[in-house]
N, C-alpha and C positions, 0 to 999 in steps of 0.2 A: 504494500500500500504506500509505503511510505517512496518506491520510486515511483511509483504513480503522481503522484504529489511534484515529487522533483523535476519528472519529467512535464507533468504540466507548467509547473515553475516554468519550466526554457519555452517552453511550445507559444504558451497564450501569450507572450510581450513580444514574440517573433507573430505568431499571425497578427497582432494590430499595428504591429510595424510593416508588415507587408499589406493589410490592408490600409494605411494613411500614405504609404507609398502607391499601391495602385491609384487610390482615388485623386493622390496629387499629378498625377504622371498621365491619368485619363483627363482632367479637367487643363494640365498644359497642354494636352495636344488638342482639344475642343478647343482651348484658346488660338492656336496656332493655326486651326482649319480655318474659325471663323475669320482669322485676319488674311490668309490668304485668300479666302471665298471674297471677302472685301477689297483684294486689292485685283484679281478677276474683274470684280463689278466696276471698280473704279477705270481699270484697262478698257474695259468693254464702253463703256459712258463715253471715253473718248473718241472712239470712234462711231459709234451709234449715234452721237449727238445731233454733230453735221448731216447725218443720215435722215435723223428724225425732221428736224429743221426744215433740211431741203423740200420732203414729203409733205410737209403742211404750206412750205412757200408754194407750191408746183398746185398745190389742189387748191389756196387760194385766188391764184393766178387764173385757172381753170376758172373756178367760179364767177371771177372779174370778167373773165374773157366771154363765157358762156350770158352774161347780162344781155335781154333783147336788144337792147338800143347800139350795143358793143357787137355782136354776130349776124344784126340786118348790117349793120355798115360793112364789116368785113365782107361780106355774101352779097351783098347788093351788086347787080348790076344793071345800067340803064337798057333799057327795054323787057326786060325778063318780064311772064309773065307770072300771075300769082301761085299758079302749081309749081313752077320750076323756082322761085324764092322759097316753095315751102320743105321741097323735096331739095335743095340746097341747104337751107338751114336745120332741117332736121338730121342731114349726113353731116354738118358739121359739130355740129353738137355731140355725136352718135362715136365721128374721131376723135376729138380732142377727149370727150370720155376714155376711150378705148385706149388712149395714149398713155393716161395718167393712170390705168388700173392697178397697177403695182403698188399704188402710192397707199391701196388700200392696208398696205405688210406695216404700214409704221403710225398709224392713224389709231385711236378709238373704233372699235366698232360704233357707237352712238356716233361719230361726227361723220364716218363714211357710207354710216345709212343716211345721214342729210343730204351727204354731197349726190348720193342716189337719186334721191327725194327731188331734189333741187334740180338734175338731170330730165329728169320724169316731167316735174312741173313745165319744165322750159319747154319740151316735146308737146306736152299738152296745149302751150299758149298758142304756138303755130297752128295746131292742130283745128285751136278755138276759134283761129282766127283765119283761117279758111275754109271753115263751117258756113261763117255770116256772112262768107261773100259770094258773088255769082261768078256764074262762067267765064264772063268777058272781064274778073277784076286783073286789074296791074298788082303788079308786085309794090308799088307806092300805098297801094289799096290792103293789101295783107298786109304790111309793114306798121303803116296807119293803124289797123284795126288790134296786130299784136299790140302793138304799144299802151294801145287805150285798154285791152284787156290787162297788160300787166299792170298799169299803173293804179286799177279799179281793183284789186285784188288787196283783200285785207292782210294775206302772207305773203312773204316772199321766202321763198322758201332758201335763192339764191344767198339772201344775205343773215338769215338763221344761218346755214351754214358755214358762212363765212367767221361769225361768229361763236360757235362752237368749236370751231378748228382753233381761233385764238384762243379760248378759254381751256381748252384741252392743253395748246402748248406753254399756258403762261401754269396750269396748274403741274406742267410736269416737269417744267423747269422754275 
């Protein structure tokens, strides 16, 4: 009994010495991950920044560009007539989308369902606005008639999105 005793003696001050060594020795190296995982993140931040940045310059840009009174000018040409202004500005609309789809990798979902939203809407104003016209309209005549539609419109969907793109990049930087 009594080396029972002895030998418990050596035994129990060796396991809580190898247990306050293990727990310091597992809790340095959690320390040591975590700052490496941080300096990963910190690596990556530098170059994802410019990344991100750019992504939300390019789809605000988009959205300036896609504005009706910005894409009848760009599209316009003297004589056209109103189906060929509409079936012009909805292909333009429909590329410079299609250009910037990428841009949806570094965006919120919520701001690049606007910038969708805002795509849609713009297709639809053309749409509305050679509903109300007749056969013989000029493209002055759709042009006219978009404008007045968008400008009667209580949303714009264009400039919600423009604005949730800003509010996205100023909360994630």
């Amino acid at each position: 009994m009594e080396e029972f005793a002895q030998m418990l003696m050596y035994t129990v001050p060796s396991v809580v010495v190898g247990a306050i060594a293990y727990l310091l020795v597992h809790r340095l190296l959690q320390n040591e991950q975590n700052r490496h995982l941080m300096e990963v993140k910190k690596e990556n931040l530098k170059y994802s920044t410019p990344i991100i940045f750019g992504a939300h310059e390019r789809l605000i840009l988009f959205l300036e560009r896609m504005q009706m009174s910005s894409v009848i000018s760009r599209v316009h040409k003297p004589g056209m007539s109103a189906r060929l202004l509409q079936t012009a500005l909805i292909n333009e609309i429909k590329t410079e989308f299609e250009y910037n789809l990428s841009q949806q990798l570094y965006v919120s979902k919520n701001s690049w369902d606007l910038v969708k939203k805002a795509k849609e809407e713009s297709m639809k104003l053309v749409s509305m606005g050679m509903m109300k016209l007749n056969d013989g309209a000029t493209s002055i005549d759709l042009a006219r008639e978009v404008l007045t539609i968008a400008s009667a419109q209580e949303q714009d969907w264009t400039q919600k999105a423009i604005d949730v793109l800003k509010a996205d990049l100023r909360k994630t930087f």
